[in-house]
PASEBA-1860 file (N, C-alpha, C; in nm, 3 decimals):
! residues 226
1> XXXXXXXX> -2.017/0.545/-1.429/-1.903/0.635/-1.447/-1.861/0.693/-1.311 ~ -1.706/0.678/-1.311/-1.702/0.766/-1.184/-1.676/0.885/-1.154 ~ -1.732/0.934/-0.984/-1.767/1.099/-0.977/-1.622/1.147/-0.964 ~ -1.574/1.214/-1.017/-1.434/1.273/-0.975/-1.505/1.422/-0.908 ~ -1.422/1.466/-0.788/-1.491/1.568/-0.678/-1.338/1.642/-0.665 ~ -1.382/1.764/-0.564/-1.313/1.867/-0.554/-1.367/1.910/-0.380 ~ -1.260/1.942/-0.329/-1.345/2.023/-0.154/-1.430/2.055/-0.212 ~ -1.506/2.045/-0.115/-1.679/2.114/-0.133/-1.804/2.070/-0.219
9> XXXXXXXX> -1.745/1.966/-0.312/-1.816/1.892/-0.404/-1.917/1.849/-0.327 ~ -2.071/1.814/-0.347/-2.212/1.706/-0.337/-2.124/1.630/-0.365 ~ -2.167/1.490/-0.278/-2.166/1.372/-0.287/-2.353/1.301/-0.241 ~ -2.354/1.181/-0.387/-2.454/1.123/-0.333/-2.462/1.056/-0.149 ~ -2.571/1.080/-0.137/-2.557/1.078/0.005/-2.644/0.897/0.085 ~ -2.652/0.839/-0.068/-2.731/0.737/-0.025/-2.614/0.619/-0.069 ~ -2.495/0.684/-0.120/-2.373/0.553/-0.112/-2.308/0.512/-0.024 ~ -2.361/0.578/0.112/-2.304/0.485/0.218/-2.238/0.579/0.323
17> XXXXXXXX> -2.178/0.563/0.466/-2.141/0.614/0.541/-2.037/0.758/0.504 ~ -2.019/0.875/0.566/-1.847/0.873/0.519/-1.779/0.842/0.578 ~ -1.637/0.849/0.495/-1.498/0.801/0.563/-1.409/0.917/0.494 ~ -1.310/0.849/0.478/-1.198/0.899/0.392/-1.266/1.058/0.342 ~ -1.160/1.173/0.339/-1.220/1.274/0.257/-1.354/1.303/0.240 ~ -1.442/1.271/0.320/-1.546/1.267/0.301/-1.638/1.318/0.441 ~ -1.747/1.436/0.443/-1.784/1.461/0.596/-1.949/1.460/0.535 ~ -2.019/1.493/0.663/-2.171/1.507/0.668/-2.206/1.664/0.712
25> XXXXXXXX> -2.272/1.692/0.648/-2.338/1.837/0.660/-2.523/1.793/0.658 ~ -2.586/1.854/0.725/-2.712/1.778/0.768/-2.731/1.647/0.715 ~ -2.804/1.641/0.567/-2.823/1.515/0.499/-2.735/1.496/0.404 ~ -2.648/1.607/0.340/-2.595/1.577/0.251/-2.419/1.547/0.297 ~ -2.399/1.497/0.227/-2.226/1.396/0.229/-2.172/1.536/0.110 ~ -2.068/1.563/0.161/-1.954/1.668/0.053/-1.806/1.603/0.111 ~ -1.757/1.638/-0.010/-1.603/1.590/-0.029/-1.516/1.704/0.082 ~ -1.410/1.637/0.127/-1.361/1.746/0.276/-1.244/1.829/0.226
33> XXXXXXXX> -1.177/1.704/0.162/-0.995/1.781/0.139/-0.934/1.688/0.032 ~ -0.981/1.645/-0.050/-0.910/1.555/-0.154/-0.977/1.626/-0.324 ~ -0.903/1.584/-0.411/-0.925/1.575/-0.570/-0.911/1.442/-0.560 ~ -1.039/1.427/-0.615/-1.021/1.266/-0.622/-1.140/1.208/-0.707 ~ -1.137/1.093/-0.701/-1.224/0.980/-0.734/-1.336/0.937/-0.609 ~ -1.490/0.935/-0.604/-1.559/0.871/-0.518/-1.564/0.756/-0.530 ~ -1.542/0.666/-0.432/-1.516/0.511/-0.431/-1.601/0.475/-0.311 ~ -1.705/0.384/-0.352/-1.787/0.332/-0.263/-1.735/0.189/-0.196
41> XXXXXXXX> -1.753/0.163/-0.103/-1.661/0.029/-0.053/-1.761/-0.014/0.086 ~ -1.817/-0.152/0.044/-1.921/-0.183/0.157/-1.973/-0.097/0.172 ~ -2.018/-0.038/0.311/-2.094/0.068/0.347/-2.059/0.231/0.371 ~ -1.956/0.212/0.332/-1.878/0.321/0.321/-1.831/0.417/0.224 ~ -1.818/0.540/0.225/-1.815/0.609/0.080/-1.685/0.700/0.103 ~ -1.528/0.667/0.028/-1.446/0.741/0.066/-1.422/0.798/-0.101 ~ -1.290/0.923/-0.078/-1.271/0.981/-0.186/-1.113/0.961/-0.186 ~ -1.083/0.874/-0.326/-0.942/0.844/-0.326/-0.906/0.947/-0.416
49> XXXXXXXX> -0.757/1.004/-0.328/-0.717/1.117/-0.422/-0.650/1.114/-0.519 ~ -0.616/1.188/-0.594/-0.534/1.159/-0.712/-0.365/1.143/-0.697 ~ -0.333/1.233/-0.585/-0.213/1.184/-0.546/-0.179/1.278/-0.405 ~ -0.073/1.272/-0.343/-0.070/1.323/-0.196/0.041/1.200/-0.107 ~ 0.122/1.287/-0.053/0.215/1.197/0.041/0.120/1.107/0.153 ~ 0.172/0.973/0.236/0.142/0.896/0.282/0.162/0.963/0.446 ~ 0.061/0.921/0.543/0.048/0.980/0.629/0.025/0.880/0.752 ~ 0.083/0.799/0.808/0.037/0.684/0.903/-0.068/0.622/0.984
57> XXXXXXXX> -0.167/0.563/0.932/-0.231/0.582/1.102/-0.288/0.440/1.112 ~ -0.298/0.401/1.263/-0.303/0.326/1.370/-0.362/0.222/1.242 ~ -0.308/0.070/1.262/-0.352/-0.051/1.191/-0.298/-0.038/1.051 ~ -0.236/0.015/0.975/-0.187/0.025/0.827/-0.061/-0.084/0.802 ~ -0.062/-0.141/0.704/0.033/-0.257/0.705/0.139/-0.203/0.600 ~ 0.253/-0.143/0.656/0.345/-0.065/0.530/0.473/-0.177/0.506 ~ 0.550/-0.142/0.414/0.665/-0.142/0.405/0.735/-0.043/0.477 ~ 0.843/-0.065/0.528/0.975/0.037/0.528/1.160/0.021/0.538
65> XXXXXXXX> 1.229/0.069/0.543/1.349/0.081/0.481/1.402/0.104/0.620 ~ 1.510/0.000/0.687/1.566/0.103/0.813/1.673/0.163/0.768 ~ 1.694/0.271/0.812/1.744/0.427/0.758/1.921/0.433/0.919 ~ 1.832/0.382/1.017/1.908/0.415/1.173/1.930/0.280/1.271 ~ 2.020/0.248/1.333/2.010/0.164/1.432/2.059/0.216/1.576 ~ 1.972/0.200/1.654/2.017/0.263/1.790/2.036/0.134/1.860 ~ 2.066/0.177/2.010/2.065/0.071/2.125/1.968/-0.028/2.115 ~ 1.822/0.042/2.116/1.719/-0.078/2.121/1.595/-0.016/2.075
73> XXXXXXXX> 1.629/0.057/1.972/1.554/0.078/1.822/1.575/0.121/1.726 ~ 1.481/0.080/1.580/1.555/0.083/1.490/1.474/0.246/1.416 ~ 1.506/0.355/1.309/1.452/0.439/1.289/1.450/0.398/1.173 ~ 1.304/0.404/1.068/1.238/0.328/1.002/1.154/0.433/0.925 ~ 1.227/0.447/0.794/1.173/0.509/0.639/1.021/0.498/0.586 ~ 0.918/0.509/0.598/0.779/0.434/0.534/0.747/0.510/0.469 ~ 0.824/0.585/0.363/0.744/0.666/0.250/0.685/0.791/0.319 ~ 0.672/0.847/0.413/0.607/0.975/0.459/0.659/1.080/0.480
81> XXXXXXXX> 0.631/1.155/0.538/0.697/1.314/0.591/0.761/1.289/0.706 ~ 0.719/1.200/0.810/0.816/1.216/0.946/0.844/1.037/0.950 ~ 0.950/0.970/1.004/1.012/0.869/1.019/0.936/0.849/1.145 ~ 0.967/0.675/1.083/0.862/0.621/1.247/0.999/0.488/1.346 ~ 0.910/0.488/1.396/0.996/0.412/1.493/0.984/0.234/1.535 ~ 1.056/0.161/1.567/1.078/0.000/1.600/1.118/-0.033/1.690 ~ 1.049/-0.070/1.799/1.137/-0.048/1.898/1.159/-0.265/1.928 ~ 1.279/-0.286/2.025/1.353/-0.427/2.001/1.201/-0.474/2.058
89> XXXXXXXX> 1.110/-0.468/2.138/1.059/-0.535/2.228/0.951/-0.588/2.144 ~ 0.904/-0.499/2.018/0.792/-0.528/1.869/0.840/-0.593/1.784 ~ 0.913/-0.658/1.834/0.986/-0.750/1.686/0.970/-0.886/1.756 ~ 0.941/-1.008/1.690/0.933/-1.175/1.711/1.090/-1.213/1.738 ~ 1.197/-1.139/1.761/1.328/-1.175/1.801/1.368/-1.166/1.931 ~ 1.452/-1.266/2.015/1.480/-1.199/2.178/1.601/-1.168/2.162 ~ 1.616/-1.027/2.178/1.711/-0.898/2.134/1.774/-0.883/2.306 ~ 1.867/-0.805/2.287/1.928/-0.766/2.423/1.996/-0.616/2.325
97> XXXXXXXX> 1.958/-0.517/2.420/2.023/-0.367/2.415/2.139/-0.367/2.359 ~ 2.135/-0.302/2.253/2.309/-0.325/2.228/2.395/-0.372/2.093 ~ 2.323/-0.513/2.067/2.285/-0.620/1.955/2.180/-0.604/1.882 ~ 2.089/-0.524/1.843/2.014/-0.520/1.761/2.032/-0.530/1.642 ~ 2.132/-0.506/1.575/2.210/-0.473/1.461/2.170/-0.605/1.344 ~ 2.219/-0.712/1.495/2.251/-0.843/1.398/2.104/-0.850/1.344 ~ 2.031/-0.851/1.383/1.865/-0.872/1.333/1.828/-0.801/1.235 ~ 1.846/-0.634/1.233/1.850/-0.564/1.109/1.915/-0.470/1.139
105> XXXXXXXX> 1.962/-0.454/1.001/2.085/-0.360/0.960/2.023/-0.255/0.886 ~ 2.081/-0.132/0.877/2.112/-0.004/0.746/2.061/-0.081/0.658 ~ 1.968/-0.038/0.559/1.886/-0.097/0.429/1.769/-0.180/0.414 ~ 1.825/-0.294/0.522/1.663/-0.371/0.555/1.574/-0.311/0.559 ~ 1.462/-0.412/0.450/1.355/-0.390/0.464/1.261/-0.460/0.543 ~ 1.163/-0.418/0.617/1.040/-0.452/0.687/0.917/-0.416/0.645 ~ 0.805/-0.559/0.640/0.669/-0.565/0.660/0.604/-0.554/0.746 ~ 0.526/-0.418/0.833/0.540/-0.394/0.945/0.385/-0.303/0.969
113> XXXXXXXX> 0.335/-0.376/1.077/0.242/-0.274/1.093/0.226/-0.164/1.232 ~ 0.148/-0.019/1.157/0.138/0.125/1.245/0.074/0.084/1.362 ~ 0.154/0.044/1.536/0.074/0.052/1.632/0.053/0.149/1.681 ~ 0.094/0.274/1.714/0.040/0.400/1.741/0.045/0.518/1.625 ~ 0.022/0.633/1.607/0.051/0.743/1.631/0.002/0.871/1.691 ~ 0.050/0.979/1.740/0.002/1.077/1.795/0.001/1.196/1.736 ~ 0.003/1.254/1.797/-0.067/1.447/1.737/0.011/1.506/1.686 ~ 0.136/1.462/1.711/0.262/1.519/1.623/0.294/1.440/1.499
121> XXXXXXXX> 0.200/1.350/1.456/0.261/1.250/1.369/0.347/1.115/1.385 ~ 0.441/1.135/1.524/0.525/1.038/1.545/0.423/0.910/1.556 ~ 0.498/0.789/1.509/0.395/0.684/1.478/0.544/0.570/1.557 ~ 0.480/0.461/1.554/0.546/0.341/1.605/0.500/0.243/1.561 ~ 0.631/0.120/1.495/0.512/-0.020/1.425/0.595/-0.094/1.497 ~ 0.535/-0.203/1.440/0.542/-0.364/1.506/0.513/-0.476/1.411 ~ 0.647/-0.556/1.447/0.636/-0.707/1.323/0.556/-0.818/1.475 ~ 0.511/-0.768/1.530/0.433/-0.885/1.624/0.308/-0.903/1.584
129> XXXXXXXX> 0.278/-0.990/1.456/0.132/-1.021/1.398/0.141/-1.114/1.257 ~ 0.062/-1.142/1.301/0.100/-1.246/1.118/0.098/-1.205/1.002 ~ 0.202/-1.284/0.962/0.259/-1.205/0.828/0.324/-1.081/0.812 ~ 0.339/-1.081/0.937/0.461/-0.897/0.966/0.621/-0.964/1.002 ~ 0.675/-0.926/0.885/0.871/-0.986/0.873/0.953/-0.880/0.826 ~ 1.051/-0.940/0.884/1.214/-0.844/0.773/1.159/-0.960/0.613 ~ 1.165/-0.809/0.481/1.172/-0.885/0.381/1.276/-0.905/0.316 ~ 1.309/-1.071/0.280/1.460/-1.068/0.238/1.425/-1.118/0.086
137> XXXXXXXX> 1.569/-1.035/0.020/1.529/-1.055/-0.073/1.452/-0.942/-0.179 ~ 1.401/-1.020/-0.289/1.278/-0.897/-0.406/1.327/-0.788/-0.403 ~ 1.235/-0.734/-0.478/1.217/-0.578/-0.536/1.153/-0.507/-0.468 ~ 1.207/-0.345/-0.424/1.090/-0.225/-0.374/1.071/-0.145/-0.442 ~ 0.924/-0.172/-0.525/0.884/-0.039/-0.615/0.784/0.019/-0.556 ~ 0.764/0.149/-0.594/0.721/0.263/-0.549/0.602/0.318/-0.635 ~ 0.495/0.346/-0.554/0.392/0.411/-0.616/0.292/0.519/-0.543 ~ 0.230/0.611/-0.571/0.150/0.681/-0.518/0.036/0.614/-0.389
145> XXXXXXXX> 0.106/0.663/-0.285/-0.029/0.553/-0.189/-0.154/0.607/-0.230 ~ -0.207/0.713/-0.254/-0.348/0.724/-0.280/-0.396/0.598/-0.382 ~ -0.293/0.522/-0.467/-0.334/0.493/-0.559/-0.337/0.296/-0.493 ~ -0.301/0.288/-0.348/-0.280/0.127/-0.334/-0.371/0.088/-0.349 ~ -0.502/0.067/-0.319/-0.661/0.065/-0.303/-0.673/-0.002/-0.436 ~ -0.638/0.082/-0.585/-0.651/0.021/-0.689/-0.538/-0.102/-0.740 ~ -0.450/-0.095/-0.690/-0.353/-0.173/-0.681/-0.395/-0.351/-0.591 ~ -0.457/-0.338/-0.456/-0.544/-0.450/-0.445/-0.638/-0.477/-0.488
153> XXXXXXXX> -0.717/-0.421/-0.537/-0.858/-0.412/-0.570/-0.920/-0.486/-0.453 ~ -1.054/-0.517/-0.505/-1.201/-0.576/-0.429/-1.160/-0.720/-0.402 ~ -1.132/-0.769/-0.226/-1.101/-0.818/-0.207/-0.944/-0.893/-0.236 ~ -0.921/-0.806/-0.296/-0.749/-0.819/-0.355/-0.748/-0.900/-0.463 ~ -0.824/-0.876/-0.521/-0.897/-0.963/-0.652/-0.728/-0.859/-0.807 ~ -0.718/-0.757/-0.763/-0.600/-0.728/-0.885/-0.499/-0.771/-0.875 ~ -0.440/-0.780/-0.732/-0.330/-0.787/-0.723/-0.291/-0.942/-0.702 ~ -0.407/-1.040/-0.664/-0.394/-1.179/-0.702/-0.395/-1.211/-0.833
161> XXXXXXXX> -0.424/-1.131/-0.932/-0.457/-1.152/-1.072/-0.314/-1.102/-1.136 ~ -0.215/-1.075/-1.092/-0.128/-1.000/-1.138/0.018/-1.097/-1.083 ~ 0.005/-1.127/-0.930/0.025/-1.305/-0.894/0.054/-1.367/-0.968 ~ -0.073/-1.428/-1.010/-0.108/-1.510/-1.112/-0.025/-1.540/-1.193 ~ -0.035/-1.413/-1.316/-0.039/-1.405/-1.434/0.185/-1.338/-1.471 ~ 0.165/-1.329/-1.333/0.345/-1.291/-1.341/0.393/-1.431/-1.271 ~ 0.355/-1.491/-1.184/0.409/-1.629/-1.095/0.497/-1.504/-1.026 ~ 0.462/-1.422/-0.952/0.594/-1.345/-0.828/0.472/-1.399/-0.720
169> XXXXXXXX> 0.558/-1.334/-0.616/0.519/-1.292/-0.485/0.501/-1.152/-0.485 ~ 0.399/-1.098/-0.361/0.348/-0.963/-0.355/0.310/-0.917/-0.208 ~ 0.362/-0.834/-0.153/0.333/-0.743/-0.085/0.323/-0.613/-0.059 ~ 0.146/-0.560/-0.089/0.148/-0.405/-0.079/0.153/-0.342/0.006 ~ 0.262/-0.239/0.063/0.218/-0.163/0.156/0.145/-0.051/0.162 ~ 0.062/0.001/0.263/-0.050/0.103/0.252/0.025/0.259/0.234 ~ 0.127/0.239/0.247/0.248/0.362/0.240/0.289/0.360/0.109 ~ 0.262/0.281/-0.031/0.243/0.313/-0.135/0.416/0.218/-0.181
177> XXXXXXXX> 0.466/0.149/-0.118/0.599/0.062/-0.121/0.570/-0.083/-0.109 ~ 0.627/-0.131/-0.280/0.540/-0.276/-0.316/0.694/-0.363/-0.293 ~ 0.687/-0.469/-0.221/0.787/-0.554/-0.248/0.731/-0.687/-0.381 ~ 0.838/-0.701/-0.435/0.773/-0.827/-0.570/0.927/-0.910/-0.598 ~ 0.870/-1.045/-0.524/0.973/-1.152/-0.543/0.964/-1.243/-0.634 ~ 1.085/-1.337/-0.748/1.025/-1.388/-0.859/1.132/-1.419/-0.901 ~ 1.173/-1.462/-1.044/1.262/-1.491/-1.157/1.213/-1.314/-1.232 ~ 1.381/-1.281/-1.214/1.396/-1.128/-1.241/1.312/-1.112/-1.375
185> XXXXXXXX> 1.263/-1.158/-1.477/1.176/-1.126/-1.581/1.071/-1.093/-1.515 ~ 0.987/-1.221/-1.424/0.841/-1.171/-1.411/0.843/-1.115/-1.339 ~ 0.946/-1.049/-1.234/0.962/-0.942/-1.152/0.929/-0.783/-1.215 ~ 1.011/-0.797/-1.336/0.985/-0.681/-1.422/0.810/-0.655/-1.485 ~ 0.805/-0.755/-1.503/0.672/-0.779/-1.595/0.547/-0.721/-1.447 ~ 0.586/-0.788/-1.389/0.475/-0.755/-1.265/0.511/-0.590/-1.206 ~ 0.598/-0.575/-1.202/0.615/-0.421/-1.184/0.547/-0.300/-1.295 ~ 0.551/-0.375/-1.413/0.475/-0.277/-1.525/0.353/-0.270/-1.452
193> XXXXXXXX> 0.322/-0.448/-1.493/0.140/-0.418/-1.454/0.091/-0.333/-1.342 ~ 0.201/-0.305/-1.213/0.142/-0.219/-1.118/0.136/-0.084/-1.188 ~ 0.205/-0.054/-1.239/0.246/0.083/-1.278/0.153/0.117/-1.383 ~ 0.050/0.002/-1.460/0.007/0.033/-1.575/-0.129/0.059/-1.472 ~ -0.186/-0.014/-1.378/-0.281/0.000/-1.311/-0.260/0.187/-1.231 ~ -0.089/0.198/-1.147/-0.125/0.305/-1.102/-0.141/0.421/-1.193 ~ -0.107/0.416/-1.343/-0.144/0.547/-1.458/-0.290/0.529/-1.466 ~ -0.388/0.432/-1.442/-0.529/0.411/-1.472/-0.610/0.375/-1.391
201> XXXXXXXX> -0.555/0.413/-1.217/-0.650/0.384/-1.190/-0.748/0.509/-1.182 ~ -0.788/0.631/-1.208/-0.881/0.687/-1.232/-0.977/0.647/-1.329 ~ -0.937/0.552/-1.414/-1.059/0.517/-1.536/-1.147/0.439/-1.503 ~ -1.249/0.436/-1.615/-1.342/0.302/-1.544/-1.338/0.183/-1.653 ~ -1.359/0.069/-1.609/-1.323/-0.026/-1.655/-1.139/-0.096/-1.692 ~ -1.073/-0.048/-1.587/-1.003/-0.106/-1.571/-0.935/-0.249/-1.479 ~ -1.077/-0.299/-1.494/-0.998/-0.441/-1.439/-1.038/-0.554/-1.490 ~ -1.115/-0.481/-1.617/-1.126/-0.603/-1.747/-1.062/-0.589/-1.851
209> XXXXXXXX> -0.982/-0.424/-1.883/-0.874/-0.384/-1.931/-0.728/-0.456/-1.871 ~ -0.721/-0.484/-1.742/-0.595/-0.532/-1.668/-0.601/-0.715/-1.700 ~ -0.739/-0.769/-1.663/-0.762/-0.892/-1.705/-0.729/-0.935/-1.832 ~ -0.726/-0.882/-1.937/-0.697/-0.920/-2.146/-0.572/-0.851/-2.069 ~ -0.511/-0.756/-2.058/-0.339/-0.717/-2.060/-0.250/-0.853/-1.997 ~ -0.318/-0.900/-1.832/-0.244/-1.014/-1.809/-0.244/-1.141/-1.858 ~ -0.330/-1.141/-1.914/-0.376/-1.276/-1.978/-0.290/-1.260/-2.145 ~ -0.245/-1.167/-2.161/-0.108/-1.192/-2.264/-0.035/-1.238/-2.211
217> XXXXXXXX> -0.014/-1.156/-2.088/0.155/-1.176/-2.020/0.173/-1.305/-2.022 ~ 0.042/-1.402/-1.944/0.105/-1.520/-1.933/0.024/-1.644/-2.089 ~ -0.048/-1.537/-2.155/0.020/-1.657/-2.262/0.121/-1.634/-2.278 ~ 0.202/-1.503/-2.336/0.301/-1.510/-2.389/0.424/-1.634/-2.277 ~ 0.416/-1.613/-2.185/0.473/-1.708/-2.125/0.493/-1.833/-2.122 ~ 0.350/-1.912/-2.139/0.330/-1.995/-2.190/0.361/-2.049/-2.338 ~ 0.363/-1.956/-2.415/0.416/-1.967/-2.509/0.566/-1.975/-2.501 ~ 0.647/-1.889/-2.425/0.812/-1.912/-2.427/0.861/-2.027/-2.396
225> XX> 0.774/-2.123/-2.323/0.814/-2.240/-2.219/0.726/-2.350/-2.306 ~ 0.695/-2.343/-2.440/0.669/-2.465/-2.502/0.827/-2.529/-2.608
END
């Protein structure tokens, strides 16, 4: 069963390092600043919260929305409290000052990951890495980032199962902004299942609950296409 905690909560102290929400006081591990769920992961013991705005930091692979186009950067939406930044020289395009536009415009979306941020929050990403693009195309649905973690699961074992069982495409960002590409039905269909996962992921046994839910979806599918 899992521990749901509060600041100041005991935590077992033999589940592993802390991380996340989580500090050391001599031997014992207590919860720092979250309501949450204790989630053990490899060697590590973080506390996913129940909900809370998205906050950037260094290596996170988000979605975002460009919002601004300047001379030779773009100002870039990722679900948080302060807007981050793109600058032409982090992008796989050879841009000249000026022209940026044509590459992305007002609305585009980007798969993009956090190369800095600093003490003020201001953060900076970069599509220079694999599998970091303008996404064209699909759907952007929206969910609680505390809750992405359950949304990939263990080894990304849910959100391949959800793949699967919808035939879309999927990309989660850690900023809590899912793109899902497809034939507009299983687009829909795969958007529930995130949404049915983000109402549950506090429970336990939900990913043999999610396993019998998708495994309708695509009989029923199977069934439409006989």
């Amino acid at each position: 069963m899992k521990q749901i905690v509060m600041p100041g909560d005991e935590i077992d102290s033999s589940l592993g390092k802390p991380r996340n929400g989580v500090y050391k006081c001599g031997d014992q591990l207590y919860c720092s600043q979250y309501f949450g769920i204790v989630q053990k992961s490899e060697q590590f013991v973080d506390i996913v919260p129940f909900s809370g705005p998205y906050f950037p930091r260094r290596g996170d692979k988000v979605i975002g929305k460009i919002i601004e186009v300047g001379p030779s950067m773009w100002t870039v939406d990722i679900n948080s409290p302060y807007y981050t930044l793109l600058h032409m020289n982090d992008t796989p395009w050879r841009t000249n000052a000026g022209n940026i536009k044509k590459f992305l415009s007002t609305g585009d979306y980007v798969y993009a990951k956090v190369m800095t941020v600093n003490e003020i929050k201001e953060s900076w990403i970069t599509l220079k890495d694999v599998g970091l693009r303008k996404l064209e195309g699909g759907h952007i649905a929206s969910i609680q980032a505390p809750k992405v973690p359950r949304i990939i699961g263990k080894g990304g074992s849910m959100v391949n199962m959800i793949k699967d069982a919808t035939e879309t495409r999927i990309v989660v960002g850690q900023n809590g902004l899912i793109w899902v590409d497809g034939e507009p039905e299983n687009v829909m269909a795969a958007i529930e299942a995130i949404k049915v996962v983000e109402r549950e992921a506090h429970t336990t046994g939900l990913t043999d609950r999610m396993q019998k839910y998708l495994e309708e979806i695509k009989g029923g599918k199977n069934g439409n296409s006989v």
